[in-house]
C-alpha positions as CSV (number, residue, x, y, z in Angstrom):
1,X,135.9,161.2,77.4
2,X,132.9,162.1,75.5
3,X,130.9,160.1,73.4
4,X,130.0,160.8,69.5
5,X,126.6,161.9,69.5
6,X,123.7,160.4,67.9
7,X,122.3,163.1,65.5
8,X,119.2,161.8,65.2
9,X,118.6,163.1,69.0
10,X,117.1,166.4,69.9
11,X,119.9,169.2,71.3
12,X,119.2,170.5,74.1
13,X,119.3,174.2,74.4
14,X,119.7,176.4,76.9
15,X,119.3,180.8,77.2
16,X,122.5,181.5,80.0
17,X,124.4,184.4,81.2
18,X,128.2,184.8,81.0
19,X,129.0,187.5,83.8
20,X,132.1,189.6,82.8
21,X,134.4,190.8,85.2
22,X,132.8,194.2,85.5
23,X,129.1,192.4,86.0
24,X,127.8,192.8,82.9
25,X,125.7,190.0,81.7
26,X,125.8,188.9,77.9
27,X,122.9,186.9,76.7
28,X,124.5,183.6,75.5
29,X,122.6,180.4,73.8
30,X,124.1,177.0,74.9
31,X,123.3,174.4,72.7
32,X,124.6,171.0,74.0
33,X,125.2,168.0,71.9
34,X,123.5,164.6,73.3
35,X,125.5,162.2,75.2
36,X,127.8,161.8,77.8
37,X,130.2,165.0,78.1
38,X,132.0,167.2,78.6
39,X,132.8,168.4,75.0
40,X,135.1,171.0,73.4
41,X,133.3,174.0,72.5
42,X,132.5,176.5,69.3
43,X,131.5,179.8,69.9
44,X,130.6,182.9,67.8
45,X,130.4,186.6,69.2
46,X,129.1,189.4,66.9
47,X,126.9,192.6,67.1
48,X,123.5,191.5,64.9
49,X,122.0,189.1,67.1
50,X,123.0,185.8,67.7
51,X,119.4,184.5,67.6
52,X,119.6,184.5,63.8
53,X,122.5,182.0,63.9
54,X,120.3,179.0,65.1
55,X,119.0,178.8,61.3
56,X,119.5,180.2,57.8
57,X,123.2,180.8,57.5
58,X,125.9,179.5,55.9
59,X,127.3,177.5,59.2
60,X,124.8,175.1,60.1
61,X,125.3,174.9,64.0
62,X,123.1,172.3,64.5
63,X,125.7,169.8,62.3
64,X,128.4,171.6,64.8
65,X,126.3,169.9,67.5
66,X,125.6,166.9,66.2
67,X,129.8,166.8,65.5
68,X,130.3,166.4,68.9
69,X,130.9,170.4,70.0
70,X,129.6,172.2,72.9
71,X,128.0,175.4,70.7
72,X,128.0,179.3,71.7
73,X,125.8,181.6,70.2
74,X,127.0,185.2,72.0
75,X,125.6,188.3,71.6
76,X,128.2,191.2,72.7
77,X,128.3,194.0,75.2
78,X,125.5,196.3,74.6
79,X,123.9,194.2,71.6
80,X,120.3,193.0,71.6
81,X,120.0,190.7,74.5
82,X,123.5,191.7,76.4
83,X,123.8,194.6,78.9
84,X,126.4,197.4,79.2
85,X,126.8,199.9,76.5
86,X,128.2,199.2,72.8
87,X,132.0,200.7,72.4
88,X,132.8,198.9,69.3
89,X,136.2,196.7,68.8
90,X,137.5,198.3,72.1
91,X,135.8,196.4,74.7
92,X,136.2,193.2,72.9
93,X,140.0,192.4,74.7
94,X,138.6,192.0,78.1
95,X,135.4,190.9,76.7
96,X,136.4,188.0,74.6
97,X,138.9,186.7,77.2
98,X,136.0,186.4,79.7
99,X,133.5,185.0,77.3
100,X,136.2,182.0,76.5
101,X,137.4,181.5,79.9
102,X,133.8,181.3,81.0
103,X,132.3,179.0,78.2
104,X,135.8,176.9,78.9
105,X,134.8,176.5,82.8
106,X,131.6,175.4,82.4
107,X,130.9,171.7,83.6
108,X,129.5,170.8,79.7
109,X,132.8,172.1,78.0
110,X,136.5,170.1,78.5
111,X,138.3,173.4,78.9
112,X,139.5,173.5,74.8
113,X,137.6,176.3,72.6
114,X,137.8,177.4,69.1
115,X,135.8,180.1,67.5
116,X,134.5,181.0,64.2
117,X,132.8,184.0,62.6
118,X,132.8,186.5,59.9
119,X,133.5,190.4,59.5
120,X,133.4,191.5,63.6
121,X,132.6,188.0,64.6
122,X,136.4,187.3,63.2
123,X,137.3,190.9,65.6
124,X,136.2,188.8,68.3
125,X,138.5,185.8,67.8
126,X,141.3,188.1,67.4
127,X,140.4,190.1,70.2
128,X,140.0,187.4,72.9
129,X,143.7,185.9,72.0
130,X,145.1,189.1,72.3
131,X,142.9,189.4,75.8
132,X,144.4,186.7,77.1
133,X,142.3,183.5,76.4
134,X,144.2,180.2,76.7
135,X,141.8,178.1,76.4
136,X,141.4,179.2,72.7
137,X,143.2,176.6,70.9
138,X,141.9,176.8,66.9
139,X,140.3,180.2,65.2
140,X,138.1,180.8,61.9
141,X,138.0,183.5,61.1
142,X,136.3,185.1,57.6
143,X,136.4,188.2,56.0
144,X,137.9,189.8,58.3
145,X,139.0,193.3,58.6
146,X,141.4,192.9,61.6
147,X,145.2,193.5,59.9
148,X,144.7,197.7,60.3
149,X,142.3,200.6,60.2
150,X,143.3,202.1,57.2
151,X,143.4,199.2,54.5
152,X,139.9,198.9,53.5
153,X,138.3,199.6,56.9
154,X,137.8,203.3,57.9
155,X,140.6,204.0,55.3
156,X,141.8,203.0,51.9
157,X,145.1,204.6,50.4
158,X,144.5,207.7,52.7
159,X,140.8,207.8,51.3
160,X,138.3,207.6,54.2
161,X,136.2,204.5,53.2
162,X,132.7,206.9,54.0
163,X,130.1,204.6,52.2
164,X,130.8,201.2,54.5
165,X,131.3,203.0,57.1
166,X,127.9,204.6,56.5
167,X,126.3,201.6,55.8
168,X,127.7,199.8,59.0
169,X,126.8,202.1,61.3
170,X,123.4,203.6,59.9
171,X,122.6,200.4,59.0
172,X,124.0,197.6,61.0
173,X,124.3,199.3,64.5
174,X,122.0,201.9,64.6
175,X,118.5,200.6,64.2
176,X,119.4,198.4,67.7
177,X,120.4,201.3,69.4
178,X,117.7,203.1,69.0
179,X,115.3,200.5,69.9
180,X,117.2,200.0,73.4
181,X,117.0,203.9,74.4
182,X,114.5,203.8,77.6
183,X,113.5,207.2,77.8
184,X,110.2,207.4,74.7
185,X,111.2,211.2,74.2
186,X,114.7,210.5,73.6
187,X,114.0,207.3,71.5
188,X,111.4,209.2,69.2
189,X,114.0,212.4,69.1
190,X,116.7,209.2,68.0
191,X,114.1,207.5,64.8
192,X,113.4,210.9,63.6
193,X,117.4,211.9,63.2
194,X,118.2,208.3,61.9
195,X,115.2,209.3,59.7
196,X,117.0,212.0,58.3
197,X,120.4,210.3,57.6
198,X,118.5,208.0,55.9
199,X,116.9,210.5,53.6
200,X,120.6,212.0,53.5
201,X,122.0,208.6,52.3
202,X,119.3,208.1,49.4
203,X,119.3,211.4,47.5
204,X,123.6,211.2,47.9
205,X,124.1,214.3,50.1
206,X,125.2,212.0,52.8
207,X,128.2,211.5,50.5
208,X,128.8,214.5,48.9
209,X,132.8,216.3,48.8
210,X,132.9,217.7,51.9
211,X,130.1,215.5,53.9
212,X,131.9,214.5,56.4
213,X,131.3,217.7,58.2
214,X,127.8,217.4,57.6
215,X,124.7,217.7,59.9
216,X,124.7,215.7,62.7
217,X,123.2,212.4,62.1
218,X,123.0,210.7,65.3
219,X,125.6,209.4,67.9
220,X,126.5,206.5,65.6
221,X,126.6,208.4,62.4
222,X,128.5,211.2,64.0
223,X,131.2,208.6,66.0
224,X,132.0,207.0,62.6
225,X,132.4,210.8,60.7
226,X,134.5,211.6,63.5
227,X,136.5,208.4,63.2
228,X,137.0,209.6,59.4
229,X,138.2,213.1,60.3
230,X,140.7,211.2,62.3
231,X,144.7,212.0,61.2
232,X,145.6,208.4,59.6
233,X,148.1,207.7,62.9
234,X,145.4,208.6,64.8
235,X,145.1,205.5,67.9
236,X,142.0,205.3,67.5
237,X,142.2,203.2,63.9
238,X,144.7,200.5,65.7
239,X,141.7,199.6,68.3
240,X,140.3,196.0,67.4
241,X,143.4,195.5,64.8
242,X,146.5,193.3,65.6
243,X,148.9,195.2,63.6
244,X,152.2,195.2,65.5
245,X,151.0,192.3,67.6
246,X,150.8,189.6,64.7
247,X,153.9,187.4,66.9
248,X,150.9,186.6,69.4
249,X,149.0,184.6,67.4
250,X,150.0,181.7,67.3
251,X,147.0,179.2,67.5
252,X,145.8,177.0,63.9
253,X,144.1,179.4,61.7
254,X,141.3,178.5,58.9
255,X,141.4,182.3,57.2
256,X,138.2,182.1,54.8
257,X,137.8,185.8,52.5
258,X,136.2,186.6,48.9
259,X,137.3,188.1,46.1
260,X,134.8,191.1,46.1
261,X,134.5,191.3,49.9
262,X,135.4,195.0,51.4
263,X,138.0,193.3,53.3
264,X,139.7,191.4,51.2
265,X,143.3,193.3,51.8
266,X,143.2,192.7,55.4
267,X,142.3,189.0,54.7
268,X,144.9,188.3,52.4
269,X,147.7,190.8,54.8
270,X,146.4,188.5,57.9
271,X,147.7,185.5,55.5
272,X,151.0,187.0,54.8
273,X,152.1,188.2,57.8
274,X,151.1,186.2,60.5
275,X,154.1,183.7,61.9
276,X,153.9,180.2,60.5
277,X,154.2,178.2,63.8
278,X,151.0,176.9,63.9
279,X,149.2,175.3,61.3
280,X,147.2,177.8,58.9
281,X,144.9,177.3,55.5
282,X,143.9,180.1,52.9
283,X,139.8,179.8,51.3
284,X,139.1,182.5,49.0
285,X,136.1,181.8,46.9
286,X,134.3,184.5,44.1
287,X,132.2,186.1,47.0
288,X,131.7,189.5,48.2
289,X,131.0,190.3,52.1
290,X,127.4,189.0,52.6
291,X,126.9,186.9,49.8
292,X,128.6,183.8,48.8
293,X,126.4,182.4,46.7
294,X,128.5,182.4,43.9
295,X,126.3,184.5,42.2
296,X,127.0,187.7,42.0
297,X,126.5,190.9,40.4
298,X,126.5,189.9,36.6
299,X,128.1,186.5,36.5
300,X,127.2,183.3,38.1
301,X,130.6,181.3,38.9
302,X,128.8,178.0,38.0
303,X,127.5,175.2,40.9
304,X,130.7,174.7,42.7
305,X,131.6,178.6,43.4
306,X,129.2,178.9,46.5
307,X,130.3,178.5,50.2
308,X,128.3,174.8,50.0
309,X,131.0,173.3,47.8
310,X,134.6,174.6,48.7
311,X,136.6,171.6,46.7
312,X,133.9,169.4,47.3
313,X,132.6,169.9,50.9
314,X,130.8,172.9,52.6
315,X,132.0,175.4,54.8
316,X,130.1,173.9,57.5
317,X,131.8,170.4,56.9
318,X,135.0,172.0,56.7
319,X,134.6,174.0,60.1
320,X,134.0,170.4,61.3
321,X,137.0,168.5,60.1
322,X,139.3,171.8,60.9
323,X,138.0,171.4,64.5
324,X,138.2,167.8,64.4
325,X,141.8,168.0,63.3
326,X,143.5,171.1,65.5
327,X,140.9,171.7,68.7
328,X,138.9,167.9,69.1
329,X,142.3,165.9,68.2
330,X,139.8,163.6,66.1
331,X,141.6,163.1,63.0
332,X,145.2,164.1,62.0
333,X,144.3,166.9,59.7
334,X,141.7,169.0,58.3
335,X,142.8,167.6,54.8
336,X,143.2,171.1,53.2
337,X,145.5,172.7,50.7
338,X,147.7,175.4,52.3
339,X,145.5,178.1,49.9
340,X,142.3,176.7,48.1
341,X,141.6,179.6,45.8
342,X,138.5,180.4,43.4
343,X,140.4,181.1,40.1
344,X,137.9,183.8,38.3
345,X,137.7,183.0,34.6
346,X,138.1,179.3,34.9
347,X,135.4,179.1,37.3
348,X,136.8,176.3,39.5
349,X,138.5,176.1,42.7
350,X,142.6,175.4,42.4
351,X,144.7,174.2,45.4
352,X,148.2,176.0,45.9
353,X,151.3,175.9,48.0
354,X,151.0,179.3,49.2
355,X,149.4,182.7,48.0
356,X,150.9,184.0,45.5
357,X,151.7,180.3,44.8
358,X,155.5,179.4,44.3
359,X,157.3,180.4,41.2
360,X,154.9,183.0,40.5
361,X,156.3,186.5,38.1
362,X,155.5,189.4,37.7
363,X,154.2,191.2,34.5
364,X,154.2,194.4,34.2
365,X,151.3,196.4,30.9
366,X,151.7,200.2,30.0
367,X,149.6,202.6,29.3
368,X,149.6,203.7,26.3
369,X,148.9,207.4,24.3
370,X,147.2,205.4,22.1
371,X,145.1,203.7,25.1
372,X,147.1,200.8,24.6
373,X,147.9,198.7,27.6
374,X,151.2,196.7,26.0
375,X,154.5,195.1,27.1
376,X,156.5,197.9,25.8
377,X,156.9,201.3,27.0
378,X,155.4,203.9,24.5
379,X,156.3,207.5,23.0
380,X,155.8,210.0,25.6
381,X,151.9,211.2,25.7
382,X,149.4,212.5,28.2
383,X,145.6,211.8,28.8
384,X,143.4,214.8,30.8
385,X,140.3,214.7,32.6
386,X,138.7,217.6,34.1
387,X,137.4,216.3,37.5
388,X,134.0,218.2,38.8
389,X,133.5,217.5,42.9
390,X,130.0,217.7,42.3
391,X,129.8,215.4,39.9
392,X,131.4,212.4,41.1
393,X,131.6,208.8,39.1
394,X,129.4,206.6,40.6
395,X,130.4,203.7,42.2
396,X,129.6,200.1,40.1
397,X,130.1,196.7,42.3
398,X,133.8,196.1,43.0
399,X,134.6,194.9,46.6
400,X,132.3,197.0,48.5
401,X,130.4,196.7,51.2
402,X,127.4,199.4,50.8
403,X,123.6,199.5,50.2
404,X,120.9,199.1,47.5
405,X,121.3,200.2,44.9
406,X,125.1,199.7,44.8
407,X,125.9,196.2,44.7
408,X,128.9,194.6,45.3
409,X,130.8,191.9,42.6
410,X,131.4,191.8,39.0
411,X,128.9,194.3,37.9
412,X,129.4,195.5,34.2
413,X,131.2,198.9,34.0
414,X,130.0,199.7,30.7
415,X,127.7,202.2,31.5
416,X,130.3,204.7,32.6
417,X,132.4,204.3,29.3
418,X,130.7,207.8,28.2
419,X,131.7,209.8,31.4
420,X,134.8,212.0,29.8
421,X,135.9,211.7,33.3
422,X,136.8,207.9,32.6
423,X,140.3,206.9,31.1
424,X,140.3,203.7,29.8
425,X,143.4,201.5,28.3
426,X,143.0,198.0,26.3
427,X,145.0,195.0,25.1
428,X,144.1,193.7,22.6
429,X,142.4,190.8,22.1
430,X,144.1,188.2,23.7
431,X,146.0,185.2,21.3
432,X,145.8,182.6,24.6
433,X,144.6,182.8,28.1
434,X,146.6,185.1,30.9
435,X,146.7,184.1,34.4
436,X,146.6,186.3,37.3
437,X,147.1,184.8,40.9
438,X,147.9,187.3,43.5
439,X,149.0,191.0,44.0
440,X,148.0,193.9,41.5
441,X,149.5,197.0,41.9
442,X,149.3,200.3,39.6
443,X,152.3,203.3,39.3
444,X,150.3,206.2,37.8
445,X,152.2,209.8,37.1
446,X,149.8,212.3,37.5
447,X,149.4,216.5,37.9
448,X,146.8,218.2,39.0
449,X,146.0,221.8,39.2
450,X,144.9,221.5,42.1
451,X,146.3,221.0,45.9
452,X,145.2,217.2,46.0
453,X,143.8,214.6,43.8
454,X,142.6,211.0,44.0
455,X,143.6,208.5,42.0
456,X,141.3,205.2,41.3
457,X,142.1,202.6,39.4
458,X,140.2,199.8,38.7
459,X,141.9,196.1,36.8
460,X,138.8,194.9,34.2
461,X,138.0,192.0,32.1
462,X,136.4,192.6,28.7
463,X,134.8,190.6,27.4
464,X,133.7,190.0,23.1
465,X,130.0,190.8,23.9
466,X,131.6,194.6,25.6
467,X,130.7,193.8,29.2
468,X,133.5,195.4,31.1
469,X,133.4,193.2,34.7
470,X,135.9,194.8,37.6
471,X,138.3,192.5,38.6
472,X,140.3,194.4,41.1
473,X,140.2,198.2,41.8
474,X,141.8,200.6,44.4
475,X,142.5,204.0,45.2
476,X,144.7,206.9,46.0
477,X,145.0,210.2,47.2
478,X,147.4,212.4,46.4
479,X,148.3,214.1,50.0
480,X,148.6,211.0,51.9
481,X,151.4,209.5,49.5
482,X,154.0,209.9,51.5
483,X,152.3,208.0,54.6
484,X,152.8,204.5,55.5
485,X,149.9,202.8,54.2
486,X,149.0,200.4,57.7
487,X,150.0,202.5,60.8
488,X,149.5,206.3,58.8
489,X,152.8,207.8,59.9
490,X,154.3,210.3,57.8
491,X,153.2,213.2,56.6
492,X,150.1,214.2,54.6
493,X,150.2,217.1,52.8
494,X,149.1,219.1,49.8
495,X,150.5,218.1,46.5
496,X,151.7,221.1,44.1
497,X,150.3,222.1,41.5
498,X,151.1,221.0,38.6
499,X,153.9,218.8,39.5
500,X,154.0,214.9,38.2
501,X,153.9,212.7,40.6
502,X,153.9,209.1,41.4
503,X,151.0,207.3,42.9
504,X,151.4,203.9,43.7
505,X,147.6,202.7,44.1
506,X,147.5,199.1,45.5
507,X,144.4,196.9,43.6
508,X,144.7,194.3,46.8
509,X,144.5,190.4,45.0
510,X,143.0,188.7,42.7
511,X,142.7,184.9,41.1
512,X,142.0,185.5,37.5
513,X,141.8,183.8,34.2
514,X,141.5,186.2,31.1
515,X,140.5,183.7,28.2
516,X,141.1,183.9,24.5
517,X,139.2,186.6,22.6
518,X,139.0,188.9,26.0
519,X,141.4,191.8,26.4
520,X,142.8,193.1,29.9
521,X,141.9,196.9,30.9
522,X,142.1,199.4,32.9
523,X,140.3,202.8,33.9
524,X,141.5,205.6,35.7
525,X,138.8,207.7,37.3
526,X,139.0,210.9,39.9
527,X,136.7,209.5,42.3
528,X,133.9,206.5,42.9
529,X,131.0,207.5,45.4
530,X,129.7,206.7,47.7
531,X,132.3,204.0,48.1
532,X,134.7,207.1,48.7
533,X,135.1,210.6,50.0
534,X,135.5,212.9,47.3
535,X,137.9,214.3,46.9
536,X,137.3,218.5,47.1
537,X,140.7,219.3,44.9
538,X,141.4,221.3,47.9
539,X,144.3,220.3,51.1
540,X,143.5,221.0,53.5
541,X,139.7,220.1,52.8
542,X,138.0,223.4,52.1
543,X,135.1,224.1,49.7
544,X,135.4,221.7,46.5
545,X,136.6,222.8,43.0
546,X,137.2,221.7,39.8
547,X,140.3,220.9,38.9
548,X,142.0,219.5,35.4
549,X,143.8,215.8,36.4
550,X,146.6,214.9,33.5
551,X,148.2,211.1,33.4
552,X,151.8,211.5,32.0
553,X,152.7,208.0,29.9
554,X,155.5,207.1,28.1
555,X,159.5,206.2,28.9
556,X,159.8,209.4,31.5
557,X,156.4,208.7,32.9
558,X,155.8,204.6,32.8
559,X,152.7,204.6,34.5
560,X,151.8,200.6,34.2
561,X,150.3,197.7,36.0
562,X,151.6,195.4,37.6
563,X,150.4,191.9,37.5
564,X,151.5,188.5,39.4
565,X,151.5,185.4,37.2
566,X,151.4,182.1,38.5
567,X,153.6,179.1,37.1
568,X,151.8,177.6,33.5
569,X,151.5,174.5,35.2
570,X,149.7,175.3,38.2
571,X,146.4,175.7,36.7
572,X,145.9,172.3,36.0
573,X,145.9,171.3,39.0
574,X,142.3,169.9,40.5
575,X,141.1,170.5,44.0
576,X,143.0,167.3,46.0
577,X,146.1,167.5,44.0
578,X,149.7,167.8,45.5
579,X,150.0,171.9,45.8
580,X,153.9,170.8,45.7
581,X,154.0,168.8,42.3
């Protein structure tokens, strides 16, 4: 039996080797708590260097250590100080079952691991159950984008998702690669093509319609294009995800997303559809993918939004007493909610039974001819954009996941308000406060002259001063209606010309408060770059042209929104409260 640390003593660390089956090394920092062992073990296994783990981020793994837990800092195949070659998600199966049967053999661990990590470091968890790891006993996983390929990943309603894409892999992956070429003629041949994808993705012509049959850019650059030209059933999008193999996880889950974080949908789809057998907790807090701060892009959620005070203790805390309770066996629970939920609005964390919490409704606002968003269904009418491929609206925060100068979060939409390629529909000013806790969903009827058509819709609060801040947004494209929005099947095809047709365009989730004096809207634009492709107007993809977009409303033609209301009651709940009562 081990013995509780003193944290007062020095931790001793350690630079190892974990040896995968095929001989690879991985480069692998041990630190060990003080005291008698052995101890269960934490471990984290990403792409960006582990080395920057040890300090400065949000988990504190020195208070892991001085919790009593064996710690792992692992770098992956083909990352910084690991051997082998880099083949993103796919290698992390075998990968990730070695790592935790190794670190759960060594003479410092008990043989129980859990692991924790965000965006690819949540992959890795994923990835090692599904390898085969039974040692792993207790996951926590954040921000992850592991429920399918084409719901915010490489794809978003059949729209390839070409600006975080571009950021991860220009960004994120590519600089290391480079720097690990051996041979100096083909490193300086690599710096000066990375030099000019980088010139590519400042001016925009890295994102313009048709770039993603651009100018080589690089082996990364030019996998990830290729992974967009990729049909939407295409196998290559299910590699890293566990769609269709949700049944086999079954270990305790702490699931921890953000409200303006890129993968927010495949957080919240993780939540839903994973089997209930073993015990499981929701965090979603007003963050986007990198920064949870709490303040972000015009708004500051006030002192209890950041990740340091999640219902009054921080995420590293938390990590502690979930491990404590489901891997250490040190206490009976981690003492958390079933969902613990940022609500947006009232600017403080509410604990819930579920997401969508229990007894939640759904309310659904029309767009008017008027650009009225009411109750009631309105006359028959019709709003018309013409939509110019060249000129695309430019993206404004939101849940993205992309590079200076396009932040992510509640950033005020107001200057695009005089693009005549904007729609916009109001309440109006609101009498009392309305909720929204959960799914958003928009049903727009729209023609185009031309052979396809995209569809964004974005969910806003706007406020008396005339900020417009994006609550929820999402997109659609008109030739990939018909396919099934996680595995791709079905066809995707041009639309006709002309013809009205329904777009269902899925706005993911959202924990809002509109207050008094505030009035709910929505815009409707063609396009939002660089989050997106743009859309040429043309299927199959061919050289871009304007086209005329027209939004039927009215009784015939109810495009709406869709909104989920919670219960009135459920908002006064505190953090600590019975979610049942």
């Amino acid at each position: 039996m081990a013995t509780q640390p003193d944290p007062t003593t020095a931790i001793t660390r350690r630079e190892v080797e974990c040896v995968l089956r095929d001989g690879v090394a991985l480069r692998t920092t041990l630190l060990v708590p003080a005291g008698a062992g052995p101890w269960p073990a934490l471990m984290t296994r990403h792409p960006y260097d582990v080395s920057g783990d040890e300090s400065g981020t949000r988990v504190e793994v020195d208070r892991l250590v001085a919790a009593g837990y064996l710690v792992a800092l692992q770098d992956v195949r083909g990352r910084y100080g690991s051997g082998g070659e880099f083949d993103p998600s796919a290698q992390e199966l075998d990968d990730g079952a070695d790592a935790v049967a190794w670190l759960a053999d060594l003479p410092e661990c008990d043989g129980r691991v859990g692991m924790w990590g965000a965006s690819y470091a949540s992959e890795t968890q994923f990835s090692a159950l599904l390898g085969g790891a039974p040692a792993l006993r207790s996951i926590a996983p954040a921000v992850t984008p592991v429920a399918t390929g084409l719901d915010g990943f490489r794809f978003r309603g059949g729209v390839p998702e070409i600006g975080s894409m571009t950021a991860w892999s220009h960004g994120a992956i590519d600089p290391d690669r480079i720097a690990h070429l051996a041979d100096e003629t083909e490193r300086a041949r690599a710096q000066r093509d990375w030099e000019a994808a980088d010139a590519a993705i400042v001016s925009g012509a890295a994102f313009a319609a048709g770039a993603l049959d651009g100018e080589p850019g690089g082996p990364t650059l030019d996998w990830m294009r290729a992974r967009l030209r990729d049909p939407l059933d295409a196998p290559a999008h299910a590699v890293g995800k566990i769609l269709g193999r949700e049944h086999e996880i079954d270990v305790p889950m702490l699931l921890l997303g953000g409200w303006y974080d890129v993968f927010l949908g495949s957080t919240l789809r993780v939540w839903r559809d994973l089997p209930s057998t073993a015990p499981r907790h929701l965090v979603v807090g007003p963050w986007s993918h990198d920064d949870w701060t709490g303040r972000l892009g015009d708004l500051d959620f006030g002192p209890t939004a950041s990740s340091g005070d999640l219902g009054g203790r921080d995420l590293t805390r938390t990590l502690i007493d979930w491990f404590d309770a489901t891997l250490a066996g040190r206490r009976a629970d981690p003492a958390l909610p079933p969902a613990r939920v940022f609500v947006m609005g009232l600017d403080r964390w509410v604990d819930l039974d579920g997401f969508p919490a229990t007894g939640s409704t759904e309310r659904e606002l029309f767009l008017g001819g008027d650009g009225a968003l009411t109750d009631a269904v309105g006359p028959a009418a019709e709003a018309t954009v013409d939509v110019d491929p060249a000129d695309p609206v430019p993206t404004r925060g939101g849940a993205t996941l992309l590079f200076p100068p396009y932040g992510p979060g509640p950033v005020d939409q107001g200057p695009l308000e005089s693009r005549a390629d904007v729609l916009s529909w109001r309440s109006e000013p609101l009498d009392a406060a309305v909720a929204v806790l959960g799914p958003v969903e928009a049903v727009i009827h729209l023609a185009s002259t031309g052979t396809d058509a995209d569809v964004v819709v974005r969910l806003s609060d706007e406020h008396p001063d005339g900020r417009v801040i994006p609550i929820a947004d999402g997109v659609q494209r008109g030739s990939a209606r018909a396919t099934d929005p996680l595995t791709g099947a079905g066809p995707v095809a041009a639309i006709e010309p002309g013809a009205v047709l329904e777009y269902r365009v899925d706005l993911w989730s959202t924990a809002h408060v509109f207050r008094p004096g505030h009035r709910i809207r929505v815009d409707l634009t063609p396009s939002s770059s660089p989050r997106w492709d743009v859309n040429p107007g043309v299927y199959p993809p061919a050289a871009p042209r304007r086209t005329r977009n027209t939004v039927h409303l009215g009784s015939a033609h109810p495009s709406r929104l869709r909104l989920t209301v919670p219960p009135p009651e459920l908002l006064g709940r505190e953090p600590g409260a019975d979610p049942a009562s």
